[in-house]
C-alpha positions, 0 to 999 in steps of 0.5 A: 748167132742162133738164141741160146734159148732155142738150143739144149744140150740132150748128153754129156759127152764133148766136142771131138775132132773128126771128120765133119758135124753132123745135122741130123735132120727129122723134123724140120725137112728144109734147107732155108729158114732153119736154125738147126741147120744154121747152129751146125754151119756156125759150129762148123766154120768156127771148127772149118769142117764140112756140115753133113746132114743126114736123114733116116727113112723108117719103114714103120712110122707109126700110122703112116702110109704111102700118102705120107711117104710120097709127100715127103720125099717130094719135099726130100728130093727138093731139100737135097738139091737146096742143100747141095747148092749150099755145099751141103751133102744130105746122106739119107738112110733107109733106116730108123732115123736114130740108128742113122744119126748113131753111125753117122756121129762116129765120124762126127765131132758133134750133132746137132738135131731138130726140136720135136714134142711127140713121144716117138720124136723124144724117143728116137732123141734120147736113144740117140744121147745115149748112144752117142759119145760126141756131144748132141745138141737139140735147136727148136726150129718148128715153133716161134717159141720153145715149148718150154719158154712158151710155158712151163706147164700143160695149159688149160686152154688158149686164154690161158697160153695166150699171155704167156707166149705173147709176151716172150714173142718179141724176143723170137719174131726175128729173122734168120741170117743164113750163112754157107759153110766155108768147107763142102762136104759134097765130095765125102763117099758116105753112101745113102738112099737114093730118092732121085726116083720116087716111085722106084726108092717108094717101091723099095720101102716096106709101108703100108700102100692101102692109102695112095697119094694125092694128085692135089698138093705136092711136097717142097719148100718151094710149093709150100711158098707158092701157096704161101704168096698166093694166100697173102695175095688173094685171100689173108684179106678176107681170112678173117670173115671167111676162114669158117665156109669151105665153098670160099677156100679162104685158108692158107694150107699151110698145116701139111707143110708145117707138118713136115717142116717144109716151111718155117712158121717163123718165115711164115710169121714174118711174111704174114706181119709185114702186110696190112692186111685186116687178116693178119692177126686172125691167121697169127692167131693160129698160127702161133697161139692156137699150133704153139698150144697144141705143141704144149698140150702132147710135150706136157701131157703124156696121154696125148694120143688117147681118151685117158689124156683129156681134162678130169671134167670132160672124162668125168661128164662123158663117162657119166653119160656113157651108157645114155642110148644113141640114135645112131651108131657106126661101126669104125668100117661105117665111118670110115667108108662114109656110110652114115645117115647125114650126107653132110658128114658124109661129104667131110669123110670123103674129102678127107679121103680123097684129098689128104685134107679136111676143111677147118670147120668141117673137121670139128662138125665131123670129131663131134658127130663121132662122138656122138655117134660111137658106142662110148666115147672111148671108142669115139676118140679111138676112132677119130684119132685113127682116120684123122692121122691115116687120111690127113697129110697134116695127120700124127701131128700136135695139131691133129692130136690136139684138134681131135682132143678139142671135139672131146673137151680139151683147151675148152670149157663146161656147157650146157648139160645134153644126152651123150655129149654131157657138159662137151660142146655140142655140134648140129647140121642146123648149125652148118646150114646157118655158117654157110651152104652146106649143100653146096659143098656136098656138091662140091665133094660129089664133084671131086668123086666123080672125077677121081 
């Protein structure tokens, strides 16, 4: 049985008895190691109707692009078959994920959706509660611990999440028993969006085309586990000494595929907890403290996406030195073509451009360098925030809302007092060049440039 802490009730309308029950899919894009899915099969065997899962395709995602798109129906086509192998129809519309969950539940005698925090994700959710008149049912399946177990308020930073979610984990760390439907929905005719053919269902989409794929990384369960085996094996050993160098590639490149709901970080939690190695509690670290915050942070605090949304103390000591004379400033086009002074920052701009990711630490120096570099910092946060979630595979996600707050103050604390920066932490190339070989990876970058 799935935990009745994970589940919500989000309207008030009963069980039917129709056709089918219906998983409305958005957030947690997998066949395995979901609770969401798992909750509709156990409703539906005890009701013995098929399951139908169903998946709306929106043109307009806000700030998504083709990158997005294709990454995502690699892992869609991958989802379909896995579910099919299961019994299970996956109905994919090319319509607002919201509308397609309306006309679906028609036939259905109840839904049953994904978990998400972000403002479109609650949106698209409750237009659905109050559309619908079968009763709809909400299971957290992308964080170890609902975001509102975790704690009940917006927290002021890891030392202070760290506790409370620590102390409910053992109640979550559980595995999930997964179960077939005793009736297949394979043979419904509810018609749908074909993805068999990515470029040609892409092509039929209306989305943004500026930002192409990348040749790197491929969307899946399936590649997101290989990378996973690969990472245990190879490199969770030294992930605690090296996560920091981006020559080393000591991480696990998890983030796009969580972003996705590709893979379950409860399974990834396990398969991290059943090894020895002296890198597993650094990596659960992050992947429990530091993501489930960054879920607290855009559920409990409205503004997530803007300057506004930051701690009073950070607003208050950048705006005191908001007028304090830069030695440089770009312009948004500036930054975004990586046509700054320091060839360092440069080097993170590029990767990020080229490859959908940009490394960990990096990706802190190049936050900081924006702010300091921007007009004001209002601008500084705009500008981050937008080449973050336009480049970044993992972008438009709490942990990229939170990562980017971070460089302004968020879930950290007052330092010494410096021009610009105020009481924020502060971030040089000195720094870099003491962390690892800094001109190194610039090489690296020029490397994959050129092979572009």
């Amino acid at each position: 049985m799935i935990q009745q802490e994970r589940t919500e009730v989000l309207n008030r309308e009963p069980v039917r008895n129709r056709k089918y029950v219906l998983y409305w899919m958005q957030a947690a894009q997998r066949a395995e190691y979901n609770h969401a899915l798992e909750y509709a099969i156990e409703w539906a065997n005890e009701q013995r109707k098929p399951v139908v899962v169903c998946f709306g395709i929106t043109d307009d995602y806000p700030e998504a692009n083709l990158r997005h798109y294709y990454f995502m129906l690699e892992g869609l086509c991958k989802t379909k078959k896995a579910l099919e192998a299961k019994g299970i129809q996956l109905v994919i519309r090319h319509q607002r994920p919201d509308l397609t969950a309306i006309e679906l539940s028609r036939q259905a005698s109840l839904v049953v959706v994904d978990g998400g925090q972000l403002r479109i994700q609650r949106q698209w959710r409750q237009n659905a509660a109050d559309k619908i008149d079968c009763v709809l049912h909400e299971v957290e399946t992308n964080l170890i611990v609902p975001v509102e177990i975790a704690s009940e308020k917006e927290e002021f930073s890891a030392g202070t999440f760290r506790p409370r979610i620590t102390k409910k984990l053992h109640s979550f760390l559980l595995p999930l028993i997964h179960k077939k439907p005793k009736v297949y929905s394979l043979g419904l005719r509810l018609g749908g969006f074909d993805i068999s053919n990515i470029d040609k269902a892409l092509a039929s989409l209306h989305i943004d085309r500026s930002i192409g794929p990348v040749t790197a990384s491929h969307g899946g369960t399936d590649e997101a586990k290989r990378k996973l085996k690969n990472f245990i094996r190879k490199k969770l050993d030294g992930y605690a000494e090296l996560r920091n160098d981006p020559n080393l590639d000591y991480l696990s490149n998890m983030s796009p595929y969580l972003h996705f709901g590709q893979i379950s970080p409860l399974y990834i939690a396990l398969q991290i907890m059943n090894t020895k190695s002296p890198g597993k509690e650094a990596y659960l670290e992050e992947l429990i403290v530091r993501r489930e915050l960054s879920h607290n942070y855009v559920f409990y605090n409205s503004k997530y996406d803007s300057f506004a949304g930051l701690p009073p103390w950070a607003k208050t000591t950048l705006n005191f030195h908001r007028r304090e004379k830069r030695e440089y400033t770009y312009s948004l086009k500036e930054f975004e073509e990586a046509a700054t002074h320091d060839p360092y920052w440069n080097a993170a701009q590029k990767e990020m451009v080229i490859t959908g990711k940009m490394h960990g630490y990096m990706r802190m120096y190049w936050g900081k360098k924006i702010l300091e570099w921007s007009r004001t910092p209002q601008t500084a946060f705009k500008t981050a925030l937008y080449l973050n979630n336009k480049y970044e595979l993992d972008g438009r996600d709490p942990n990229g809302f939170t990562g980017v707050a971070w460089c302004f103050g968020k879930h950290d604390r007052a330092w010494g007092r410096r021009p610009v920066f105020g009481k924020i932490r502060y971030m040089n190339a000195a720094g870099l060049k003491r962390k690892f070989d800094i001109d190194k990876y610039v090489n690296t970058i020029k490397a994959i440039e050129t092979s572009e």
